[in-house]
N, C-alpha and C positions, 0 to 999 in steps of 0.2 A: 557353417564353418565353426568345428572346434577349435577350443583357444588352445595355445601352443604350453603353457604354464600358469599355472594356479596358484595361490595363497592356499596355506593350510586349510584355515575356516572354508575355503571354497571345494575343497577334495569329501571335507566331511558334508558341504552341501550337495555336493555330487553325488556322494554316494547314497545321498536318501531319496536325490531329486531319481536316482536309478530305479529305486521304489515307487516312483509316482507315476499313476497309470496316467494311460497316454491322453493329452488334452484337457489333464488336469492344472487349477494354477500352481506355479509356484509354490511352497510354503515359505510364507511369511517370517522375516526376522525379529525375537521376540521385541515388541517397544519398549524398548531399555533408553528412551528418550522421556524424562519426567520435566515439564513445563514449569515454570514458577512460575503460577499463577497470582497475579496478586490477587490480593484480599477483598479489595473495592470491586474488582471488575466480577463482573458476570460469568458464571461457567465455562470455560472453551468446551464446546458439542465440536468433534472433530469426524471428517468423513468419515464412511466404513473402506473398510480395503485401503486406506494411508493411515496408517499412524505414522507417530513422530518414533523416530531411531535416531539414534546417533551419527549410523554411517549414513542416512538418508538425508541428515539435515544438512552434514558433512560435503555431501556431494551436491546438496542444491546451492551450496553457497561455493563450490567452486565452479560450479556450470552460470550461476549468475554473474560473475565474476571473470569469466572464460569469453575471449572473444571469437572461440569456436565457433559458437553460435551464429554469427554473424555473413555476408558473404564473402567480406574480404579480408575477415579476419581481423577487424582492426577496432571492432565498438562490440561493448558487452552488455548486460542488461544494466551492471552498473553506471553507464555515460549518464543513464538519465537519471540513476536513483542513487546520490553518491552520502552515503555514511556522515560524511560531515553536517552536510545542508537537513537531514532527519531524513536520507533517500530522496530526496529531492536533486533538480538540478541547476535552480537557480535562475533560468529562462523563463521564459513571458511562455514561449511555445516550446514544445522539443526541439531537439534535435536530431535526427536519426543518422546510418549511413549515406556517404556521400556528401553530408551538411543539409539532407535534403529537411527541409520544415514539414515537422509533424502538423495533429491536430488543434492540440490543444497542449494547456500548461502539465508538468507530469505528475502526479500525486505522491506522497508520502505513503510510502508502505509501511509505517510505525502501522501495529495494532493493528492491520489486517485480518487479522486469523480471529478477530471476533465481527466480520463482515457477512452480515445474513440476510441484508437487503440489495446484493448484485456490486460487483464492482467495476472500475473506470468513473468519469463523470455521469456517463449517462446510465448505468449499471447493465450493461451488456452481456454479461457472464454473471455467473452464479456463484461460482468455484474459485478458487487460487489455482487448481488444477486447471481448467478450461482458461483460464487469464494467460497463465505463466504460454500456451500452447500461441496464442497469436503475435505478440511481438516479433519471433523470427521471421514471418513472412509476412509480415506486413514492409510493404516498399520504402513506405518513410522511417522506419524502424531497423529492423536490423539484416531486414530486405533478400533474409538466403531462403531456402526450401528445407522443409525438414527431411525430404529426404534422402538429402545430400546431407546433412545434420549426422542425420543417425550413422550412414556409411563412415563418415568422419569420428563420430563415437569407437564407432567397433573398430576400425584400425589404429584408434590413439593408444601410448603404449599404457598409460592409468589406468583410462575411464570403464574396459570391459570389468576390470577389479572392481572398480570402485560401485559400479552397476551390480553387480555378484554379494558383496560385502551388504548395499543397501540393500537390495530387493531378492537374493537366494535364486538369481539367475546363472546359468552354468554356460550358458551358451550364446555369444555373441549374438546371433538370430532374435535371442528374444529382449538386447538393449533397443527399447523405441521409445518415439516421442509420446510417447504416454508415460513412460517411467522418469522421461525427463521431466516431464512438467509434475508428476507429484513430487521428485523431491525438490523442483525449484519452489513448490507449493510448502515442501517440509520446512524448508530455508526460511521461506517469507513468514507463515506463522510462528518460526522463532523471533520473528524482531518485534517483543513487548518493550513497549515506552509505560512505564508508572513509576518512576523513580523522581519526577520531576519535585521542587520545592512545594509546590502543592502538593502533590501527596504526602511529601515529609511534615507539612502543618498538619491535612489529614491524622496523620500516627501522631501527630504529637511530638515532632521530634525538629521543630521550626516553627516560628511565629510570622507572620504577614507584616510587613512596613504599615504603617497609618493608610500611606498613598496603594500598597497593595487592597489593604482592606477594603478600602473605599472602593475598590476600583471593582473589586469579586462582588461589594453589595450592587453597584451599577452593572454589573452581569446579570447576577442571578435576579435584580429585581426584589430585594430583599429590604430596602428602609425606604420607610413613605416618606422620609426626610429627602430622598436623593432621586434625581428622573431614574427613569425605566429602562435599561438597554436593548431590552428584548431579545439579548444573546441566547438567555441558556436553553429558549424556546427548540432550539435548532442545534445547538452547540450543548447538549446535555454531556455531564459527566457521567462515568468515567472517560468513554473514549473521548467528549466533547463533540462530537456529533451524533443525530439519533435515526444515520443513515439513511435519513429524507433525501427527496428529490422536489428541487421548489423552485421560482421565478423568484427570484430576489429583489426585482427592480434595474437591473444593471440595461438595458436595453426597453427602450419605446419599440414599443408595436401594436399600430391598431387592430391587426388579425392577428390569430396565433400563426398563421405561417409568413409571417412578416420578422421572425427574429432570424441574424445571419448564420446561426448554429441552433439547428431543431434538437440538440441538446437527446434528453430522454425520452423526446418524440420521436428522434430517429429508430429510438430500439423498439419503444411501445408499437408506434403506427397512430399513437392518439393523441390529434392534432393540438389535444390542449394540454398534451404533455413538452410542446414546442417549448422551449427557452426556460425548461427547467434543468437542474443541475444537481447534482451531490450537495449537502451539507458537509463542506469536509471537515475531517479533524482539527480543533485547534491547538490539538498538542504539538509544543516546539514549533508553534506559530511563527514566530522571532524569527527562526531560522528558513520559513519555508516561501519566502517573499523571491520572484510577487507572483500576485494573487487574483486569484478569481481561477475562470476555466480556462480563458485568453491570457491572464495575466496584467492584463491591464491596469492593475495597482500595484506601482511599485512600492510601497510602504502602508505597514498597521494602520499610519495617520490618514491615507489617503481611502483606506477601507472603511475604516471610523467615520470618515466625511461621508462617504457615499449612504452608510444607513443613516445618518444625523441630517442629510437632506430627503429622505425619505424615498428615494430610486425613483424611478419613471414608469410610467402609468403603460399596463398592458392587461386583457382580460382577467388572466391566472396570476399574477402579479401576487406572492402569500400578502394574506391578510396583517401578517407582523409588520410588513415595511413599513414605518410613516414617520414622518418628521420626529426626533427623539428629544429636539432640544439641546442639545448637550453644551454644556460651556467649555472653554481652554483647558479647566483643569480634570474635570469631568473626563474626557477623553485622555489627558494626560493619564489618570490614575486607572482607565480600563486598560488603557497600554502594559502599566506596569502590573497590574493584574496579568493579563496576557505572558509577560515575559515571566511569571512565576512557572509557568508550562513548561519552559525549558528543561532536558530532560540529558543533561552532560553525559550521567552513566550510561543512555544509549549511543549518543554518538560518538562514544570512546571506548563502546564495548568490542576487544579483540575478537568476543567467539562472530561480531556481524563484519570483522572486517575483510578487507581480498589477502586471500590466501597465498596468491602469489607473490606479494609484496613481505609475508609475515617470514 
């Protein structure tokens, strides 16, 4: 089905797509999207065949933000990942369509787009592109078909534009759920979090509180004067996690398939990858309570406790867990360590917010 009117930009992509022998891709709109990278982080290696565009990043943050997606049109992929919370959504477990209870707690997509060890808790995908693909049909999620998705794409009066503009398609036929998901995938590797007040001490442009300082050396394990926190083993900067999968202690189990969520055993098959989990980010920590995979902590302090008694005994259980010792204040100053992560300029950054509200 040819579209009935076209944007200018789309007549001159037309007219080369004319030129394109048959069963050839698309060409490519040039990546006139440049990332600010910070300085601290590590290279973004970005797939082949998606780069970042402007109009591509443009369109995955109003497709995340679109309750299109969804079956009854009434929950988007923002319900669970909301701007304010660091993309989070504040529950112990999801929530999807219906009210129906997800799996598990839902993670923070800060800093995604440098994720090269699989994503979700249990790292089940590889991709932002393959991620972005399964929430629409998953039932407790946003529970529709994509191929009802797409139909609803190509007759929306926007989206064939907006599809044409990001990816130099002319013709309704070729908007699918693969060009959705890269530029939901373009969207998500735009939301870098490194603006936080730890960085700004990093540059030199902020000094740590006493109770701050203390709290970073009880992190990182850095004065033989102060106990060991055993954080930054798992919680490495810059992203603060080093996209480990581990047994932290949070569940007894005398066999590994004795825990109630086989975790990144489910994806492995490898029964003693049972009741391990993501190391998740601890950037804008503060904001992403509570915690765990279940959720099961509602506060830093109660997170704090559970490695300061050393977690519960299980085969795979990592070797870091063990009693820490910590006093009152000790935990007080890792706390405020912690909330140095907060990262305002992202959760107040306009280019991550819904489009339809701006």
């Amino acid at each position: 089905m040819a579209w009935k009117a076209l944007s200018p930009a789309l007549l001159i992509m037309a007219a080369v797509a004319a030129c394109t022998p048959e069963g050839a891709e698309p060409e490519q709109p040039e990546n006139s999207y440049q990332l600010a990278e910070p300085a601290h982080f590590q290279r973004l290696v970005l797939p082949e065949g998606n780069p970042l565009t402007e109009a591509g990043i443009e369109l995955g943050r109003r497709l995340f933000y679109d309750p299109i997606l969804s079956a009854d049109s009434s929950l988007s992929c923002s319900g669970c990942h909301l701007q304010k919370l660091a993309f989070t959504d504040g529950r112990a477990i999801a929530v999807g369509l219906g009210q129906r209870q997800g799996r598990r707690n839902s993670l923070s997509l800060a800093n995604t787009a440098y994720y090269f060890k699989g994503l979700f808790w249990d790292g089940r995908v590889m991709s932002l592109e393959e991620q972005a693909l399964l929430p629409v049909e998953d039932p407790n999620e946003l529970g529709h078909d994509w191929a009802a998705v797409e139909r609803a794409l190509r007759r929306h009066p926007s989206y064939p534009t907006l599809f044409g503009e990001a990816f130099g398609i002319t013709d309704t036929a070729e908007l699918t759920r693969e060009l959705a998901a890269r530029a939901l995938a373009q969207f998500e590797r735009s939301l870098i979090s490194a603006g936080a007040r730890y960085d700004q001490v990093l540059r030199a442009e902020a000094q740590f509180t006493p109770s701050e300082k203390r709290g970073r050396d009880i992190f990182f394990d850095a004065s033989e004067e102060l106990p060991m926190g055993e954080c930054s083993h798992c919680h490495t900067p810059p992203l603060f996690t080093d996209l480990s999968y581990l047994n932290n202690g949070l569940d007894q189990a005398a066999e590994p398939e004795g825990f109630p969520d086989p975790g990144r055993g489910a994806a492995t098959g490898q029964r003693y990858d049972n009741g391990r989990f993501r190391a998740p980010s601890l950037r804008n920590v503060a904001l992403t309570a509570p915690y765990m995979h279940d959720g099961r902590f509602k506060t830093l302090e109660e997170v704090i406790e559970h490695y300061n008694q050393g977690g519960h005994y299980a085969e795979n259980v990592d070797p870091k867990i063990r009693q820490l010792h910590l006093s009152r204040q000790d935990k007080a100053d890792l706390i405020a360590f912690l909330q140095t992560l907060t990262d305002s300029s992202f959760v107040n950054n306009p280019k991550h917010a819904n489009p339809f509200l701006q």
